[in-house]
MIDREN-238077 format. One record per residue (C-alpha): residue number from 1; x, y, z. Coordinates in nm, 2 decimals, decimal comma. Example, Ala and Ser with C-alpha at 12.3 -4.5 7.8 and 13.67 -1.06 7.14 Angstrom:
NODE resi     c1     c2     c3
NODE    1   1,23  -0,45   0,78
NODE    2   1,37  -0,11   0,71
END
This chain:
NODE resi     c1     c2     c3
NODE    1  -9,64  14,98  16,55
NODE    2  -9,87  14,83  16,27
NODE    3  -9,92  14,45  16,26
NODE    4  -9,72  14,42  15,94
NODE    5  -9,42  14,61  16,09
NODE    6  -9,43  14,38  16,38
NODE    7  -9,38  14,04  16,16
NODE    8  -9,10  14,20  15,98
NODE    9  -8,76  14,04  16,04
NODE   10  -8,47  14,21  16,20
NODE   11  -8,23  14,05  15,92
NODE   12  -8,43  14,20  15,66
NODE   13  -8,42  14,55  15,84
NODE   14  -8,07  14,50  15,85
NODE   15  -7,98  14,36  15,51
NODE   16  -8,17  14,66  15,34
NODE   17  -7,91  14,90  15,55
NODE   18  -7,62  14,72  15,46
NODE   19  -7,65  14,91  15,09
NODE   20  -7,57  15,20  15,32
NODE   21  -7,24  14,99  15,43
NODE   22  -7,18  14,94  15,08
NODE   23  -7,11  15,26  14,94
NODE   24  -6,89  15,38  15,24
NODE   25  -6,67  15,07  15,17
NODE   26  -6,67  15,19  14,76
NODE   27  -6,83  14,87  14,67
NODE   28  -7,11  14,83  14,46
NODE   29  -7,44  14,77  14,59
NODE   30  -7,49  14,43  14,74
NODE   31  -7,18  14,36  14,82
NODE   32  -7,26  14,22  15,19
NODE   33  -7,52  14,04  15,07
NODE   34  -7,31  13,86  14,85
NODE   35  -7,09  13,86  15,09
NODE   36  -7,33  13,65  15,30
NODE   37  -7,43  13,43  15,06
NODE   38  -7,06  13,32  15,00
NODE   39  -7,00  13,28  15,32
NODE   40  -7,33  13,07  15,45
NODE   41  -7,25  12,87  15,15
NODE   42  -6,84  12,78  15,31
NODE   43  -7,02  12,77  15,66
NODE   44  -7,25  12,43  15,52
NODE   45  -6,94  12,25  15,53
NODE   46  -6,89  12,34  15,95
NODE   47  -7,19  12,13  16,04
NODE   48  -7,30  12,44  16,31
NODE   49  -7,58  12,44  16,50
NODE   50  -7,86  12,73  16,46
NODE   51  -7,70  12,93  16,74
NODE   52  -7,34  12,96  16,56
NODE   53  -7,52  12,99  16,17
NODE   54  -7,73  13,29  16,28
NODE   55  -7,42  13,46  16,49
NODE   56  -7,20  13,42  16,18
NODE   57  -7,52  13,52  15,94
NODE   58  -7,55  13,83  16,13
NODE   59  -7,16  13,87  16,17
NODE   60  -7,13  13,84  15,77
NODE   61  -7,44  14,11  15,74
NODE   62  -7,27  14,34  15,96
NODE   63  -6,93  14,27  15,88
NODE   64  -6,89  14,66  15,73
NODE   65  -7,05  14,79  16,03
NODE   66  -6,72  14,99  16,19
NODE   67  -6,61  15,13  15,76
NODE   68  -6,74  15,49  15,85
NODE   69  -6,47  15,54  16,14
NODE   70  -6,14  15,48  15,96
NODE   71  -6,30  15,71  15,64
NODE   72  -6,13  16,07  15,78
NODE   73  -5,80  15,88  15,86
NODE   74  -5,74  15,71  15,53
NODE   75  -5,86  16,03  15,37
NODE   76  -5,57  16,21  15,60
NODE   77  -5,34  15,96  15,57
NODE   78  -5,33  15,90  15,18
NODE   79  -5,39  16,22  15,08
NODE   80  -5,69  16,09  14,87
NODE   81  -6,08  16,02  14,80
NODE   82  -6,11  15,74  15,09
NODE   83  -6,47  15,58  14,89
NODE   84  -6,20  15,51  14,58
NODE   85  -5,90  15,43  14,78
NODE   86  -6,13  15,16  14,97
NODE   87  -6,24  15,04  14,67
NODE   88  -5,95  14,97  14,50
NODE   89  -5,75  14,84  14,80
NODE   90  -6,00  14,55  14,82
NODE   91  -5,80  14,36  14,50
NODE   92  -5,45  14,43  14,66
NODE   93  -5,26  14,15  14,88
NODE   94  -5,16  14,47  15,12
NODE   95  -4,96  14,20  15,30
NODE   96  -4,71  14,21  15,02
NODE   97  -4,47  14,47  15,00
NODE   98  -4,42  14,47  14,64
NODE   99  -4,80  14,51  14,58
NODE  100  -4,86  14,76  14,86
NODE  101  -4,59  14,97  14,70
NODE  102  -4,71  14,96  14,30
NODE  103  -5,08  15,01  14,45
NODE  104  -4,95  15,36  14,63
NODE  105  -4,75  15,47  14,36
NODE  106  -5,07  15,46  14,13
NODE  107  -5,37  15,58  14,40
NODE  108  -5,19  15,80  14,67
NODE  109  -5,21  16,18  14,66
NODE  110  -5,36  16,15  14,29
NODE  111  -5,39  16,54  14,28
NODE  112  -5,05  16,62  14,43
NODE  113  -4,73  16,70  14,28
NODE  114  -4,47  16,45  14,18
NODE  115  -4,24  16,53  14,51
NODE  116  -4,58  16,56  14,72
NODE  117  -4,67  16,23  14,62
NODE  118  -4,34  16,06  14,66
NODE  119  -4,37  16,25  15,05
NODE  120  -4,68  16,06  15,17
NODE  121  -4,53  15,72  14,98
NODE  122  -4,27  15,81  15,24
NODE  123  -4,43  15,92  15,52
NODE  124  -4,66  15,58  15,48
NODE  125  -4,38  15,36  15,45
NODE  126  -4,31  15,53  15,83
NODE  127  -4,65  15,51  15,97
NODE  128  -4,70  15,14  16,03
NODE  129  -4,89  15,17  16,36
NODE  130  -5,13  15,44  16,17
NODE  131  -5,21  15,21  15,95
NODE  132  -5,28  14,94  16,27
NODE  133  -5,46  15,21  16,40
NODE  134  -5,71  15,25  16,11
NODE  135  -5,77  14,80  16,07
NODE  136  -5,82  14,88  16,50
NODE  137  -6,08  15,15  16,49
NODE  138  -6,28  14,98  16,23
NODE  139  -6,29  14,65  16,37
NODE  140  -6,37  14,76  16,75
NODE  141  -6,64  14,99  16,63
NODE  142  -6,76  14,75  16,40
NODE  143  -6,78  14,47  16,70
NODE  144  -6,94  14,77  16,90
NODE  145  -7,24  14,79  16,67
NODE  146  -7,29  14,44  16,70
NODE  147  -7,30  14,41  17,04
NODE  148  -7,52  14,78  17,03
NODE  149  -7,78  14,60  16,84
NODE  150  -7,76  14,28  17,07
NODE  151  -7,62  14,01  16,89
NODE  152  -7,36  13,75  17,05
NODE  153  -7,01  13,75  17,13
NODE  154  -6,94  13,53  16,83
NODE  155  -7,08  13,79  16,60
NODE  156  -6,89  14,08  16,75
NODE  157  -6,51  13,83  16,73
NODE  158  -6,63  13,80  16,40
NODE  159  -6,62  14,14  16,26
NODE  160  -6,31  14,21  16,47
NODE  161  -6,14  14,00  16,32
NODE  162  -6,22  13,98  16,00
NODE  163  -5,92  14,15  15,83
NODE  164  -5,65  13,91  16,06
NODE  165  -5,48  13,66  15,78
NODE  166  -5,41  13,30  15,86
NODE  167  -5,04  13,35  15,83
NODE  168  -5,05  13,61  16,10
NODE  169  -4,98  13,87  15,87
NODE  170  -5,35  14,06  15,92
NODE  171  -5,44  14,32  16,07
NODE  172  -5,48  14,46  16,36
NODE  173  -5,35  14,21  16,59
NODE  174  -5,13  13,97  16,39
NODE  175  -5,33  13,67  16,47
NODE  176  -5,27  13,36  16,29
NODE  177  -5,41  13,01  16,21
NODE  178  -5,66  12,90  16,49
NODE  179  -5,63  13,18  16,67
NODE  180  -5,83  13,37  16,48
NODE  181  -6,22  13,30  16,55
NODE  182  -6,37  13,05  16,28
NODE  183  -6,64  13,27  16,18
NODE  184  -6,34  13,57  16,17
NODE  185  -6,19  13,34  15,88
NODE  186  -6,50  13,31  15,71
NODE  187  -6,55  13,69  15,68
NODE  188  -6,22  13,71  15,54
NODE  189  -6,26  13,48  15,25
NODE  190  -6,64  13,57  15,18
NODE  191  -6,54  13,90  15,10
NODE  192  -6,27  13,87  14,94
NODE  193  -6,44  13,63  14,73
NODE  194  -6,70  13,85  14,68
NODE  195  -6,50  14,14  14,59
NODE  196  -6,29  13,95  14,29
NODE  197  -6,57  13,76  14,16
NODE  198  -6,78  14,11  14,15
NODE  199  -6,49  14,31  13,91
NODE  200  -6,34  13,96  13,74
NODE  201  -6,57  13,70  13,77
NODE  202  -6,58  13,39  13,97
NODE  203  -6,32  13,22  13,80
NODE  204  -6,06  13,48  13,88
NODE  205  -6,22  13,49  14,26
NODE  206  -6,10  13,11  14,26
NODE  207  -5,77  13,15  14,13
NODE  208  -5,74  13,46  14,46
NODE  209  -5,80  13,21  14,67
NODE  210  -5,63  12,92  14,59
NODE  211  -5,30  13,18  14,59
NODE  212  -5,35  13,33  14,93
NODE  213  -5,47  12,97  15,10
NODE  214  -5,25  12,91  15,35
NODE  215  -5,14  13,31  15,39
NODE  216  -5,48  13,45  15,38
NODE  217  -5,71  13,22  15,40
NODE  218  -5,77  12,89  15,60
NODE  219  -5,65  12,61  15,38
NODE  220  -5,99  12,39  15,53
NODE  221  -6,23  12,72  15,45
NODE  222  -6,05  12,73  15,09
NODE  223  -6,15  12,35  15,03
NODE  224  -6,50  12,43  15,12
NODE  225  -6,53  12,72  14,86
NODE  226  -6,39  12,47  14,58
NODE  227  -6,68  12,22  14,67
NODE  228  -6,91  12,45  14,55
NODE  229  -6,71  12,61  14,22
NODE  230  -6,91  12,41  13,97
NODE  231  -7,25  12,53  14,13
NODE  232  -7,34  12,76  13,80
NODE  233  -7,71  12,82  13,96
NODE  234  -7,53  12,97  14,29
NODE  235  -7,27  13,17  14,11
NODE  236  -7,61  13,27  13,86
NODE  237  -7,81  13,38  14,16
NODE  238  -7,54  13,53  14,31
NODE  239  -7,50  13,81  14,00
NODE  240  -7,89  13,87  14,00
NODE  241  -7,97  14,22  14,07
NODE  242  -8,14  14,19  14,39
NODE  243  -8,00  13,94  14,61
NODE  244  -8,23  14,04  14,95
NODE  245  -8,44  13,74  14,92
NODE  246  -8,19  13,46  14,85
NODE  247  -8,03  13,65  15,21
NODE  248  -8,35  13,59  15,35
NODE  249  -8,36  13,21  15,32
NODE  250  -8,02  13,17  15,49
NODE  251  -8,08  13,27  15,80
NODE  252  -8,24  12,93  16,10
NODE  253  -8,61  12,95  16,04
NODE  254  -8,58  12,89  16,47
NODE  255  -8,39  13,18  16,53
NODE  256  -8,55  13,46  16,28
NODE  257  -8,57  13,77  16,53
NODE  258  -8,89  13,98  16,45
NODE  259  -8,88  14,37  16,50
NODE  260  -9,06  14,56  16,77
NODE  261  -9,00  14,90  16,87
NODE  262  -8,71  14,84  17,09
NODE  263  -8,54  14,65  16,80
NODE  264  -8,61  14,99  16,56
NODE  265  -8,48  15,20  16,81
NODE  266  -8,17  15,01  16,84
NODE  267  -8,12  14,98  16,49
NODE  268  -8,20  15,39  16,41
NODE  269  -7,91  15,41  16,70
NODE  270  -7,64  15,23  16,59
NODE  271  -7,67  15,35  16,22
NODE  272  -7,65  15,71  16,32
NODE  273  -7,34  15,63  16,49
NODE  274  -7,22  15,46  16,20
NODE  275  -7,34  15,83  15,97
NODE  276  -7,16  16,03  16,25
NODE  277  -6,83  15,85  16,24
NODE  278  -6,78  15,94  15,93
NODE  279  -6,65  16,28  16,00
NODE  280  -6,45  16,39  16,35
NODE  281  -6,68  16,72  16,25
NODE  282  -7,00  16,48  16,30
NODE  283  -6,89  16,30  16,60
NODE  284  -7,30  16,37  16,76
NODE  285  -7,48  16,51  16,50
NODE  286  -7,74  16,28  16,38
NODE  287  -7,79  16,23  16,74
NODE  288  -7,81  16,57  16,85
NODE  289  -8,07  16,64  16,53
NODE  290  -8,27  16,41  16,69
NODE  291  -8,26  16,49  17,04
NODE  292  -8,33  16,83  16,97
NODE  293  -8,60  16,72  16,68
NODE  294  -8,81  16,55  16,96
NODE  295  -8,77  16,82  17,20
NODE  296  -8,94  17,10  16,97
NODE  297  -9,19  16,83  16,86
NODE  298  -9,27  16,75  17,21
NODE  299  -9,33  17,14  17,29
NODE  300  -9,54  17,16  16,93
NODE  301  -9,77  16,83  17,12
NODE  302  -9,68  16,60  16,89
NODE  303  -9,83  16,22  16,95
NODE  304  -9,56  15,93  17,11
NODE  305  -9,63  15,79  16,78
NODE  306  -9,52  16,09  16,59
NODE  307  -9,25  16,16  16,80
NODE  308  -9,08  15,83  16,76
NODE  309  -9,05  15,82  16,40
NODE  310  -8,92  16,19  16,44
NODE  311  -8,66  16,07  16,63
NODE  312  -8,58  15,76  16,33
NODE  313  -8,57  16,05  16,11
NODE  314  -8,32  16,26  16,28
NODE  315  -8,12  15,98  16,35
NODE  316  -8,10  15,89  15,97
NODE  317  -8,15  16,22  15,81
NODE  318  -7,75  16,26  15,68
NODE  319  -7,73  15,88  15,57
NODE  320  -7,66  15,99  15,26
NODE  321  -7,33  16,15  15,33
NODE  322  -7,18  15,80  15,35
NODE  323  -7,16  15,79  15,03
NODE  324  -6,96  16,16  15,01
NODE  325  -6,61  16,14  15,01
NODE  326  -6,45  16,30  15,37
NODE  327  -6,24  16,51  15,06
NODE  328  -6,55  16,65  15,08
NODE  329  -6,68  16,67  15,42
NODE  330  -6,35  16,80  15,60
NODE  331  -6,24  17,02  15,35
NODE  332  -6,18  17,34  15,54
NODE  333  -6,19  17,60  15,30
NODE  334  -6,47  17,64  14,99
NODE  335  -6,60  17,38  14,81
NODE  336  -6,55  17,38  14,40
NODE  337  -6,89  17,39  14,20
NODE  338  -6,81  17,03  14,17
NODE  339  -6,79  16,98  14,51
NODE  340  -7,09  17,13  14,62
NODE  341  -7,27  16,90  14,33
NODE  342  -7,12  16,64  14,51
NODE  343  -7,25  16,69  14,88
NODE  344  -7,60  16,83  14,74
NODE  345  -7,65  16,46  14,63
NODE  346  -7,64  16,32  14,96
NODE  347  -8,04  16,38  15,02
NODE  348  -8,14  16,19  14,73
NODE  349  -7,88  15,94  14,84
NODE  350  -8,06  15,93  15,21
NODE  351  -8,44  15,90  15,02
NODE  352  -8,28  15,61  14,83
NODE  353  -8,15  15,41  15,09
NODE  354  -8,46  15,50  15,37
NODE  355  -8,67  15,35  15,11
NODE  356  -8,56  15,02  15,05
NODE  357  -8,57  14,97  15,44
NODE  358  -8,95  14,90  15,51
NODE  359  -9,03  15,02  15,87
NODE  360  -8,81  15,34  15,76
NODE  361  -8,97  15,40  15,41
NODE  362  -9,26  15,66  15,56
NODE  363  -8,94  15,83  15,72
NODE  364  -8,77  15,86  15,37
NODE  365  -8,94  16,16  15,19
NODE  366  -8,88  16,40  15,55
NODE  367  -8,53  16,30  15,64
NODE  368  -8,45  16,34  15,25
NODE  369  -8,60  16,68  15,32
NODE  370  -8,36  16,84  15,61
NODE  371  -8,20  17,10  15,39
NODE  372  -8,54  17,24  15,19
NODE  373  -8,67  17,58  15,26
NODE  374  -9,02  17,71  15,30
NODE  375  -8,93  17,98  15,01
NODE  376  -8,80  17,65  14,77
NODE  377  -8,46  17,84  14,83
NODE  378  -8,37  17,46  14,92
NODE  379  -8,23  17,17  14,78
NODE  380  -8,27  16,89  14,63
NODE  381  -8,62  16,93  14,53
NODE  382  -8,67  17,29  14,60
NODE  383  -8,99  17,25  14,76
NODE  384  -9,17  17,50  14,92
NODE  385  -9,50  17,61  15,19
NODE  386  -9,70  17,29  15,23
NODE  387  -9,50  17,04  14,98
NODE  388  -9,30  17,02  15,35
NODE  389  -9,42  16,82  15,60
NODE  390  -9,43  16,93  16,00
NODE  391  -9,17  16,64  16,05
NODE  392  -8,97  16,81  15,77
NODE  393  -9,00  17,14  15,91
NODE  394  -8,85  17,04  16,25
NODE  395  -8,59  16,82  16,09
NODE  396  -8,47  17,15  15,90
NODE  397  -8,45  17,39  16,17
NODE  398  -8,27  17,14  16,43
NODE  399  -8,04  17,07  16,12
NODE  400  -7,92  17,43  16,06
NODE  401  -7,94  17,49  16,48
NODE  402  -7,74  17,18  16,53
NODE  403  -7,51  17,24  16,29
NODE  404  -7,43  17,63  16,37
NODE  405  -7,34  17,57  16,74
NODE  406  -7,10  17,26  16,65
NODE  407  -6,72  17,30  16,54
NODE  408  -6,69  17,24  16,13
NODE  409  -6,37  17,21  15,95
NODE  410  -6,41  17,60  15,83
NODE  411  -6,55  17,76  16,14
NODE  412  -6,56  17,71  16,52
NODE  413  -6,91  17,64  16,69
NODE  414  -7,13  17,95  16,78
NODE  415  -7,30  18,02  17,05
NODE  416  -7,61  17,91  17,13
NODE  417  -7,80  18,25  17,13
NODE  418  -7,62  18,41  16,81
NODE  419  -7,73  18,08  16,63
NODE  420  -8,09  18,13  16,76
NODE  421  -8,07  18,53  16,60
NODE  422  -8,01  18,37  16,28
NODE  423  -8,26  18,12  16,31
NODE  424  -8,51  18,40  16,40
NODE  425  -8,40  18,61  16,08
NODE  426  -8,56  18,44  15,85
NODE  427  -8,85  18,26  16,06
NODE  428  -9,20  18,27  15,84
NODE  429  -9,00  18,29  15,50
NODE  430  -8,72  18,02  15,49
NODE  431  -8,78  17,82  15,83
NODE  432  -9,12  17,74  16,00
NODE  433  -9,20  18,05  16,24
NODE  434  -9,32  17,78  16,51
NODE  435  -9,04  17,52  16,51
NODE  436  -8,80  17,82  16,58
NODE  437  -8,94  17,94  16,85
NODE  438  -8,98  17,61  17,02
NODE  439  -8,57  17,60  16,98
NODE  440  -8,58  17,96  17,18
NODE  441  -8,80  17,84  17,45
NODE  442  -8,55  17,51  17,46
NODE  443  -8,22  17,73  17,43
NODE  444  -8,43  17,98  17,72
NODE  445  -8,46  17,66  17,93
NODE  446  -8,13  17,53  17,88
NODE  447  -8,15  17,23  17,65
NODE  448  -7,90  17,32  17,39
END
């Protein structure tokens, strides 16, 4: 790794992904970020010491880590787009019944019919421990990527708690008043805050929060938020366009972490698992692209060097597909025109966020370009020959090879060898002639 790359800070790795976090939560971009800066701002008021700022710093960065696993369940449950249902449950009090009930009655099953919609309004009122279940997954895998990526048991309490309401009436364990972590509480209200102020302005955000204090919120962490209501240069820099520097500043000049190789590694890892849990149907993939990425780069003698970043690039080749609705992604017949508009984005969306992430921004162009063709039958760009990269090359062909011999939502996964035949049919005109027959001498050897 370069000089530069090694004084670059593992916050400001991690705050650049968090845009990534953003759109499968259906918020707009920034929304952690703010979301940090609101709650570092309440935390100045808990005298802590640089241990407990930079656990809850990294708690309130990472706070959406665990969004992508609940996606295909809310999709499943309320029969609708799970991006726009997320987004528009973030205003609701979804402790109150009366609210819970208008909000369904206006966002469930949009597309179904009258009776179909009234069924799942029904069949929700029923499922109380599905919706547990969904708070639950996203909040263990959420403290799971914490811990993944090394950070404290503060920060992972945090982010499993941070949907759990001060009158006990959160979710998922019903926790109330002290029991619930400190730095759990301030997740809660940051966001929230964040969310309200973002679609009606601070003023409104203040009025939320003085309503739920005491059912919510901490009635103490409320208090704090109104010492600061008056501060027009905060609430100014908070609605600037790019917030990542004003991040920056927040976190204990003694405790900035600094990436290294290890860190990137860790960091490529747990955001793959974050991509992959969007879908049941992409429970491995990203890391299976990879593994078998790496494996025909090894047999083409690529250098260590090379071979690492083709392993960042497998790993975050479909990051993109966050931001595609699981509508989308586990429909199991045909997609609409529209549809298939709508998943074709998801490589532009993957160049976007690689580059605003600085050790990953040489990665951006290749793992944006895992579903080109030599022939520019491909897409997005239609690029073609040498306009494709070796690392792009790879990247395609243990896309397509990965993705035939897994189970999809419209098909069953196929056998190794009959996936190889098809590889092999169009080797020299669509796919590169040498990256597929380094996936036949793996498949002969008994890698895949």
């Amino acid at each position: 790794m370069s000089t530069g790359a090694q004084q670059l800070r593992l916050s400001d790795v991690i705050s650049a992904l968090t845009y990534a976090l953003d759109i499968t939560e259906g918020q707009p971009p920034g929304h952690a970020l703010r979301s940090c800066l609101i709650g570092m701002r309440i935390a100045e008021g808990l005298e802590l010491d640089a241990d407990a700022r930079s656990s809850l710093f990294y708690a309130l960065l990472l706070k959406d880590a665990g969004c992508s696993s609940n996606a295909a369940k809310i999709c499943k449950l309320f029969r609708g787009d799970d991006l726009r249902l997320k987004q528009g449950v973030k205003t609701v009090d979804w402790s109150s019944f009366s609210e819970n009930l208008i909000w369904a009655v206006r966002n469930v099953a949009p597309e179904g019919s009258p009776l179909a919609r009234a069924a799942t309004i029904v069949r929700l009122g029923l499922q109380q421990g599905t919706a547990r279940e969904i708070f639950e997954t996203r909040c263990e895998r959420g403290a799971d990527i914490a811990r993944e990526l090394g950070f404290p048991e503060p920060t992972a309490a945090a982010i499993r708690t941070l949907d759990e309401h001060w009158d006990g009436r959160g979710q998922p364990q019903g926790l109330s008043g002290a029991e619930i972590p400190v730095f759990g509480r301030v997740l809660c209200l940051a966001q929230t805050v964040e969310v309200f102020a973002a679609t009606s302005g601070h003023a409104a955000a203040y009025e939320m929060a003085r309503e739920r204090s005491g059912a919510w919120f901490d009635p103490d962490l409320v208090r704090l938020l109104e010492s600061f209501e008056d501060d027009g240069e905060f609430w100014e820099r908070l609605s600037a366009g790019d917030v990542a520097a004003f991040v920056s500043e927040l976190e204990p000049p003694d405790r900035i972490q600094l990436v290294d190789d290890d860190a990137l590694d860790r960091v490529a890892g747990a955001f793959a698992r974050v991509i992959d849990a969007k879908s049941p149907f992409t429970a491995r993939h990203s890391e299976r692209v990879a593994e078998i990425a790496v494996a025909v780069g090894a047999l083409l003698e690529l250098t260590p060097e090379a071979l690492r970043r083709l392993r960042h690039a497998g790993l975050l080749h479909d990051i993109g597909k966050l931001g595609v609705s699981n509508l989308i992604l586990d429909k199991p017949g045909h997609l609409t025109a529209g549809e298939r508009v709508d998943i074709d984005k998801h490589p532009a969306h993957t160049r976007e966020l690689l580059a605003r992430v600085t050790p990953f921004r040489e990665l951006a162009d290749d793992a944006a370009a895992h579903h080109e063709k030599l022939d520019g039958s491909g897409y997005p760009l239609g690029l073609r020959g040498d306009e494709l990269t070796q690392t792009a090359r790879i990247l395609v062909v243990a896309d397509i090879f990965e993705a035939m011999t897994a189970a999809r939502p419209y098909r069953g996964p196929l056998p190794a060898e009959v996936a190889l035949r098809e590889l092999e049919a169009v080797a020299g005109t669509k796919l590169d002639g040498k990256c597929v027959a380094a996936v036949r001498e793996l498949v002969h050897a008994g890698f895949a």
